[in-house]
Each structure stands twice: as C-alpha cells, then as structure tokens.
VEXTORFI-38059 format. One record per residue (C-alpha): x, y, z; residue in three letters. Coordinates in steps of 0.02 Angstrom, whole numbers, plus 50000, padded with zeros to 5 digits. Each point is the difference from the previous one (the first is absolute). Layout:
<sites>
XYZALA
...
</sites>
This chain:
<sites>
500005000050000UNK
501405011550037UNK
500984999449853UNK
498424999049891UNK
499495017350083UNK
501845006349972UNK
500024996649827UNK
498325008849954UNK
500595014850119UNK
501585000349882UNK
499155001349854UNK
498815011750053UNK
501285011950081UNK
501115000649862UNK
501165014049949UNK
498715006149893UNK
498605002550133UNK
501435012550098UNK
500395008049845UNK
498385001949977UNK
499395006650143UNK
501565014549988UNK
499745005249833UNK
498075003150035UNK
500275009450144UNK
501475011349887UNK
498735000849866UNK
498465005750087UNK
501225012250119UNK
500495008049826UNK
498215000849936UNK
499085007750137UNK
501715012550030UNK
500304992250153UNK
498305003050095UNK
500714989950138UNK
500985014850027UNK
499135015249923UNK
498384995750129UNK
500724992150163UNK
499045014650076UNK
498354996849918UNK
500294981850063UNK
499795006150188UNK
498845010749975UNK
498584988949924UNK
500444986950127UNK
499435012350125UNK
498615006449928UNK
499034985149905UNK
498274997850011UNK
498824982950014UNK
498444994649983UNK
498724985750034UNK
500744991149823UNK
501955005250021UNK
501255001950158UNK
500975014850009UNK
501785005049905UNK
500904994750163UNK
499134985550042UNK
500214994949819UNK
501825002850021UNK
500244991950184UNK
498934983849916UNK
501525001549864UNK
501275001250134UNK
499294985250089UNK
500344989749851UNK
501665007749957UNK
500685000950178UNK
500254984950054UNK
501304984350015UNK
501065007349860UNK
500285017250083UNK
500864989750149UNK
500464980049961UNK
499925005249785UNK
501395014350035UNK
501074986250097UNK
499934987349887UNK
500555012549863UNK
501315005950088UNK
500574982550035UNK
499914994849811UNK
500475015749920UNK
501095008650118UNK
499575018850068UNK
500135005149812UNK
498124992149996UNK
499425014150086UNK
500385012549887UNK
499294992349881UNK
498204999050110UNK
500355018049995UNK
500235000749823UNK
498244989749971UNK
499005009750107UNK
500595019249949UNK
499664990849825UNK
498474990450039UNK
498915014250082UNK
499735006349808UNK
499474982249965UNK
499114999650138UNK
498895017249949UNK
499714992549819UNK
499304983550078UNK
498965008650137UNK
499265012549914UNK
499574987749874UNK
499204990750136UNK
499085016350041UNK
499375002849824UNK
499274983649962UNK
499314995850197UNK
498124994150000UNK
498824998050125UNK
499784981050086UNK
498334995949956UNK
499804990150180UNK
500755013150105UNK
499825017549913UNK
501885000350034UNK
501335007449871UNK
500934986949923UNK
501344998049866UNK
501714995049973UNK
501074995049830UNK
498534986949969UNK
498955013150003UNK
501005012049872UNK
500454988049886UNK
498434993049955UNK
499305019850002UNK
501265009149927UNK
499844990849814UNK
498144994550022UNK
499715009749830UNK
501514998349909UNK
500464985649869UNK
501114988450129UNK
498515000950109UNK
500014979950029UNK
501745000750006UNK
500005012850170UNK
498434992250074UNK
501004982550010UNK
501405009050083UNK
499105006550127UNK
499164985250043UNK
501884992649996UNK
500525012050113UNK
498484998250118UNK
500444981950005UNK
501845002650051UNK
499525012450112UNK
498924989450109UNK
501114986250007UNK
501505010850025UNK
499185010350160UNK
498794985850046UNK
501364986349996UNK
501705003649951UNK
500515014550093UNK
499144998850160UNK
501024985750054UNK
501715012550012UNK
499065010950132UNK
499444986450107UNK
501714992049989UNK
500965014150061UNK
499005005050129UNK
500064980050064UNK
501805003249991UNK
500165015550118UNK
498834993350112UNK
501064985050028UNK
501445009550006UNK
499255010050139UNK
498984987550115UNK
499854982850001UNK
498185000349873UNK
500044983449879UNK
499685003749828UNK
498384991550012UNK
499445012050133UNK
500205014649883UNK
498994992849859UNK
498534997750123UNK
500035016250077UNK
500465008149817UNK
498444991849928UNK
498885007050142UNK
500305018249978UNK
500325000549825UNK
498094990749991UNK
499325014650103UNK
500575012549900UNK
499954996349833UNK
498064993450009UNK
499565017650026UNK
500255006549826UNK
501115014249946UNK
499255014450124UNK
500874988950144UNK
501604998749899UNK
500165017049973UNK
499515005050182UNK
501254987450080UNK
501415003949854UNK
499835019550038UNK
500144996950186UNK
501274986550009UNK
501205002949845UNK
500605020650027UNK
500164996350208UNK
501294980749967UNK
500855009449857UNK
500535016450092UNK
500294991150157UNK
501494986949917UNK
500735013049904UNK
500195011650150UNK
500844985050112UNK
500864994749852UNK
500905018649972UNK
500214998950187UNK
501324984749981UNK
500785008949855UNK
500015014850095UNK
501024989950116UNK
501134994349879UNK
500005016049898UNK
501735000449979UNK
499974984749899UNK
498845009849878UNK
501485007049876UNK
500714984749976UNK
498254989149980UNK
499685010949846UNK
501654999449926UNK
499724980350027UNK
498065001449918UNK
500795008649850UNK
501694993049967UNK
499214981950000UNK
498475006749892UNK
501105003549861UNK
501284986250027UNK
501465010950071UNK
500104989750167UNK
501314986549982UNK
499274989050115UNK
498085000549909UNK
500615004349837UNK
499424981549970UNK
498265003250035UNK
499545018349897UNK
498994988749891UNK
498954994350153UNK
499985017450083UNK
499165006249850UNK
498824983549990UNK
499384996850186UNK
499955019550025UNK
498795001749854UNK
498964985250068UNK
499875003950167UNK
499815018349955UNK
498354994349909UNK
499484987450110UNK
500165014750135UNK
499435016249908UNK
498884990349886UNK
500015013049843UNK
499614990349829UNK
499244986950086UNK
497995004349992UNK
500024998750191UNK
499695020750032UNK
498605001249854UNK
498814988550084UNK
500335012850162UNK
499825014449910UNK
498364997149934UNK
499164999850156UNK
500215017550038UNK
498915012949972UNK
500785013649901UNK
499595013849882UNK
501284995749868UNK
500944985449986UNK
501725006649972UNK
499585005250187UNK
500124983250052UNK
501544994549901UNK
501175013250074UNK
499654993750177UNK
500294982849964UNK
501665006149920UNK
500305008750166UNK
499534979750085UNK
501524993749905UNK
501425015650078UNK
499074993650173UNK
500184982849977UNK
501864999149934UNK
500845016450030UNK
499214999450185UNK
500074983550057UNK
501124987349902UNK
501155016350028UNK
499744997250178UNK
500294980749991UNK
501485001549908UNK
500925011850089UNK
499614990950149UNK
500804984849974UNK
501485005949897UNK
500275014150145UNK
499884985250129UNK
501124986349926UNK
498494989049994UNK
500204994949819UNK
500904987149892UNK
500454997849808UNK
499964984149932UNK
500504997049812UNK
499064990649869UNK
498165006350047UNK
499584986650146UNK
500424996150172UNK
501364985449947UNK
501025012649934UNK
501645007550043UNK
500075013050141UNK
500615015249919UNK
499705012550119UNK
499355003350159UNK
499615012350134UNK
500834987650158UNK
498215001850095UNK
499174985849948UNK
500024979750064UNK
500704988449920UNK
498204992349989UNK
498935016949940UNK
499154998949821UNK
499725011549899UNK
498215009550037UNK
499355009150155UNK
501334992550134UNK
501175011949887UNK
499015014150062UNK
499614993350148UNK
501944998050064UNK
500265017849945UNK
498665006550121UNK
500514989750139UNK
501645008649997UNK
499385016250055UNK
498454993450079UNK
500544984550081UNK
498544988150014UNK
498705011249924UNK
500574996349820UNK
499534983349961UNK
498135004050083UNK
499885015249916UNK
500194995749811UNK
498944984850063UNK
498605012850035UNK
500395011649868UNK
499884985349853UNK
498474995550070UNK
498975015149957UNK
501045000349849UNK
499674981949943UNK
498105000750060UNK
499505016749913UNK
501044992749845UNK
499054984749980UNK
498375011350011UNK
500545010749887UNK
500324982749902UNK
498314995250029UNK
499255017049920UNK
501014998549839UNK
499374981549963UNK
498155004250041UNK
500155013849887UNK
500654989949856UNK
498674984750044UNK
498555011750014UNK
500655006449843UNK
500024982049905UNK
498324993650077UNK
499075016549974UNK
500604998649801UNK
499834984049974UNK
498604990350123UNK
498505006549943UNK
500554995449835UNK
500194979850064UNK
498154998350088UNK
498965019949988UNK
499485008050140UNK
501204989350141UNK
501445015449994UNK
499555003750188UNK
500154981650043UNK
501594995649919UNK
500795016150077UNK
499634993850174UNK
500454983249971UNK
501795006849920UNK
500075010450124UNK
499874988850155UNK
501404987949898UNK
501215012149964UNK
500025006950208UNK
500204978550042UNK
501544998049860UNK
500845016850067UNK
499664994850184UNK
500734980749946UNK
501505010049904UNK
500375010950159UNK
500154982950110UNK
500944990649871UNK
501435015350001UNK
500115001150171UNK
500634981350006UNK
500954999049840UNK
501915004949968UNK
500425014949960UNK
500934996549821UNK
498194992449940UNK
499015015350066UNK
501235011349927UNK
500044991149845UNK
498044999349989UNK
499875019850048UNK
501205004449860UNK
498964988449872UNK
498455010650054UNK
501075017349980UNK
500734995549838UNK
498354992549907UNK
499015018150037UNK
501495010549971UNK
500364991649823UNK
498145001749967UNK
499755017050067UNK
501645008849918UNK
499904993349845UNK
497995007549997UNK
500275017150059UNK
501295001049862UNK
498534995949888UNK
498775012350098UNK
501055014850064UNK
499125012249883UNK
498415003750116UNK
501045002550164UNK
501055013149914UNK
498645007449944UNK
499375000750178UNK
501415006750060UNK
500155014149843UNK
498165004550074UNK
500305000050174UNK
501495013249976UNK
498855009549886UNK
498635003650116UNK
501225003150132UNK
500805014349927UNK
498415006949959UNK
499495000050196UNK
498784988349992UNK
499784981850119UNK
500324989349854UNK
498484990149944UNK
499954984849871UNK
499205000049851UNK
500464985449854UNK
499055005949871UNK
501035016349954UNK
501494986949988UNK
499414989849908UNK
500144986250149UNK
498684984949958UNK
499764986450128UNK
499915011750139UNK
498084996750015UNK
499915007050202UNK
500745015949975UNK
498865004049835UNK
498625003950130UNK
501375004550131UNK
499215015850101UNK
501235010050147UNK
499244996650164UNK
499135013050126UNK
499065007249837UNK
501495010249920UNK
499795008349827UNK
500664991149863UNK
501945004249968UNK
499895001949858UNK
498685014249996UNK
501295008750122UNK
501334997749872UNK
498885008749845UNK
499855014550141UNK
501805002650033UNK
500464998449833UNK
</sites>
C-alpha cells in the first residue's frame, strides 16, 4: 500500500505540477500588475467591513472558514517535514509560492464569487471551480466539454476533502497528542469523530460561526509564543536567513545536494499550506455576502500572506532558531543526515516533535502540550473546513444530475448523500489518526495535487471574467463609488445570481450614481 501510494504521489507531484504552480502565480502577478501588492490595503479594509446576510456569511467569516482549511497541519508538521527534505532553502520557496499564489488565489476566488448560486435546500450561497466551470462556458461551443470538467472536478474534490486529505490532520494531531500525554491513537479517533460529528451536522452557519471564533484566536496566539522563542534566540536570526537563502539557491556546501528538493517540497508544502491554485478558497469565498466579487477575491488573497507569511514564518523560524531541526538527503527519513540543529533525539521524526522540541527549549514542559493543543483546533477546524468543500461539490453533482436519474427525488438523494459523505469523512478522520504518517502524507498530497492540476490548468482557460472583475472593481473605485457587480456590461454569461443581483439596505443602483457623476 505504501509504495503503491508513493508512486501515484510521484507522478502526480511531478516537476511539472511545481513549475506549474510558479509560473501561474508569475503570470497572473504580471497580469493583474501585481494586485497582491497594489491593494494590500483594500485587503484589510473589506475584511473589516463585510457585510452578511440570511443566504451568505460575512467577508471575514468567509475568510476565517478559508483560514480554517488553509491553517492547519502544514503550517506546523508540513513546514517541518519540508525543512527536513528540502533544507531551510524550502522556506523561501513557501515564500516565493505564496507572494506568487495570492494573485492566483484572487483569479480563483473571485471566480468562485462570480459564478456562486444559491443551494436549493438551504438558501445558502454556494460555488466553487465546479461551479465556474460548468457556468462560465454554458453558452459557448465546448460547452460539453467544460460541463464534464466540472463534474470531474466535483468528483476529485469530494474524494480529495472527504477522503484523501482528512486523514493528514487527524494523523498529526494523534501524533502531538502522544507526544504530549500518554492518549493511544485509538483514543483520538473516538474523541475526533465526536466533535467533528457535532459540528459539521449543523450546516455551514455553524462552520462559519465556530471557524470565525476559533481560527483568528489559535492563529495569533502560536505565532505570538512562537516569536517569543525566536525572540529568545534572536541573535540567531542573521545567520538563520543567510542559511534560508544560501541553501535556497544551492550556495550552502553542505545542502547544495538538495536545491532541487528545496525548490520541490517548498512548493508542495507551500500549497498544501497556503492552498492558492488548489480550488480550496473558491468554495469559501462564495459563501460570503458581498457587493462585488472582486471584493471577495482580494481578502482571500490577503488569507494566503496570513497563512504562510504569518505562520509557517513562525514555524520555521522556530525550529531553525531552536536547533530543533534535521536534514536528511534523498527526500525520506532513511536518508543521510546532512544537517542539523544539535536539539533534537536521536529518536524524533520529522513532523510536530520538530516543533515541539523547539518550544520546550524556552518553555520547558509546556511545548510538547502546547502544539498538542494548538494542532487540535488546527486539525479539527481543518477537517470542517474539509467537510464544507466536499458538500459543496456533492450538492453540486446530485443537484445536476439526480433529478435527471428518478424526477422529483433531488431533496431525497441530497439527504441521503449528505448523511454518507459526514459517515466517510468521520471513518477517514479515525482511519488517519491510526495510520503512519508516510501513508497519510502520501494520501493528503494525492488529494492536493488532483485539485490543483484540475483547478490551474482551468483558470488558465477561464481567467478572462476575473480580470474583468477586477478592471471593474478599480473602475468604480476611482469614481467614489462602493463597487457593485453587474455581468451584463462585461459581457460575463454564466453569472445567472448577480443578473438580478440588487445592493442590500435599498441603495440606488450604481450605476445610476455613475451617469450622475459623469
């Protein structure tokens, strides 16, 4: 089983998916001149400000159900395991992916945006890059074409976050626990099972409410005790970046063997962890309630500076600043020992005991409990967020396709769907937390690579209405005006609930305002 799910891991995360995933992210920087830059400050602000409504959550709550899915295992036990396999060059190039990936991160979100829909169960917003590619070329000669892709994509997706991936999260945080008290394995799968079943049977109002309270509260609280042990070691700083950089680029005599892999695992993990390209954020994004959805797409850029600049930062400084890391050559575990920091045992694998021997050294007996605690909320609201993005895409193949097998039973089959995805996540969650680590790993980064391979190579295709969005928003800003949506002036088809799209609290039409300023 192993080596079968090594060998479709290796062909799936091939050179080609990392260059890839770069040369979007350089291509859609240069296209949309760098918004990621030119609007960090419109990023804040429409976090703050977003509004909701009984069918959509609000721009932060959109984003902290983002973050929940993007910060997790890979911003602590992902960041050590690159470091191990790719040296401290791997995090530059995590830093490279996500300055890069929050343009390809707009383009997919506000996509997302564009194209959402309305659940006809649950009045809620839906949409993701199911949703957009079947949309997007509904009346355009590949039509078929499209529609197949998105119900390929759908497909992926639900096996992906309803099976693949969830099994990573519920391994790591097995692995911390044990690390910190003496909890089998088998323990955590039970008590995983019972409060990821409360939760996620509640629909995506609880999700939200639970992300937005739990997600911005663990994030800010590791990164401030994990700049409190480099604090501590500050004086290490200088010559941890000059280590970062030198082996990113192969100038480090001792890693020089490994630029290849710095490049590789930093790119992976750098997805896996910031998520941008992947579909993950669009399915998010659509469930907020915004006025235009170019809105929407520059906060979930923003998620991707939070999730990687923030707190893999955090992570990685941590353990390189502590000594609690080791290089091995070669990509696994049986390799050579290249480098290493002198902190850790003999026995410590790569993953959270990395970062957990870093905080013990300034925290003596804390650490180990503490990034037990910490990848417990980060696991949990992970596997929810999970849980969202593979209803999503299942609501989105049974509500195209059941009524179509027996009419009228849409409701039925939804239900029934439903109630089997929330047992096969809940059955993937257990199965993690008592597998090995190389086989949830490998299984995670099956699910990554499937949706980002999908995903990138589509938003390629589409790119033209997000742009257009985003040429729009600008517009109306410099005019003065709250930017509102409208397709039809763009020549945007597809975008069937913003043709009847109306500002709420009764404003006049912005476009009237814009004939009067003009």
């Amino acid at each position: 089983m192993s080596d079968v799910l090594s060998a479709i891991n290796g062909v799936i995360w091939s050179d080609w998916l990392v260059y890839l995933c770069l040369a979007t992210g350089v291509y859609f920087s240069v296209r949309s001149r760098f918004l990621q830059v030119r609007h960090i400050k419109g990023m804040v602000h429409q976090i703050l400000r977003g509004e909701k409504s009984a069918s959509g959550v609000s721009s932060f709550q959109a984003l902290a159900m983002s973050l929940s899915g993007r910060v997790g295992t890979g911003n602590v036990a992902g960041v050590a395991t690159a470091v191990a396999f790719g040296g401290p060059g791997a995090l530059f190039w995590m830093w490279t992916v996500a300055f890069l990936g929050a343009s390809t991160s707009f383009i997919e979100c506000t996509l997302g945006q564009i194209y959402k829909t309305r659940d006809p169960l649950t009045g809620e917003y839906r949409g993701g890059p199911a949703y957009y590619f079947s949309r997007a070329f509904a009346h355009t000669r590949g039509a078929g074409f499209f529609k197949v892709y998105g119900y390929v994509f759908a497909a992926v997706t639900v096996l992906a976050a309803g099976v693949l991936m969830p099994g990573v999260q519920a391994n790591s945080m097995a692995t911390a626990i044990g690390g910190a008290w003496p909890v089998p394995p088998l323990v955590v799968a039970v008590g995983s099972v019972i409060l990821l079943a409360l939760v996620i049977v509640g629909g995506v109002k609880r999700i939200a409410s639970v992300a937005a309270f739990v997600v911005p509260f663990m994030a800010v609280a590791y990164i401030l005790l994990a700049m409190i042990v480099v604090f501590v070691n500050a004086a290490q700083l200088p010559e941890i970046l000059a280590m970062v950089f030198r082996s990113a680029f192969g100038m480090d005599s001792a890693l020089g063997a490994v630029i290849g892999l710095a490049v590789m695992w930093g790119v992976k993990r750098g997805v896996y962890s910031n998520e941008a390209g992947q579909g993950t954020g669009p399915h998010a994004a659509a469930a907020a309630e915004v006025s235009h959805p170019a809105k929407q797409g520059l906060v979930q850029a923003f998620a991707v500076y939070i999730d990687t600049l923030f707190v893999c930062t955090a992570t990685g400084f941590l353990i390189l600043s502590t000594g609690a890391y080791r290089v091995f050559s070669g990509g696994t575990e049986d390799g050579e020992v290249l480098v290493e920091g002198g902190l850790l045992s003999t026995t410590a694998t790569a993953g959270p005991e990395f970062v957990q021997t870093g905080f013990d050294s300034v925290f003596p007996g804390f650490g180990a409990a503490f990034i037990a605690i910490t990848l417990i909320f980060f696991c949990l609201t992970t596997v929810i967020a999970y849980y969202y993005m593979a209803e999503t895409n299942l609501r989105f193949l049974v509500g195209n396709s059941s009524h179509r097998i027996i009419p009228g039973i849409r409701a039925s089959v939804g239900r029934v769907t439903t109630v089997a995805l929330q047992v096969a996540i809940l059955i993937a969650v257990a199965y993690g937390s008592v597998n090995t680590a190389a086989d949830a790993w490998a299984m995670g980064d099956i699910g990554v690579g499937l949706m980002a391979w999908l995903n990138i190579i589509g938003i390629l295709i589409l790119q033209k209405p997000a742009l257009q969005a985003l040429k729009d928003f600008e517009r109306q800003q410099k005019l003065g005006l709250d930017p509102v949506f409208d397709p039809a002036p763009l020549g945007i088809v597809g975008a069937t609930f913003w043709e009847s799209y109306k500002p709420a609290g009764g404003e006049k039409d912005n476009r009237e305002k814009e004939s009067v300023r003009s």
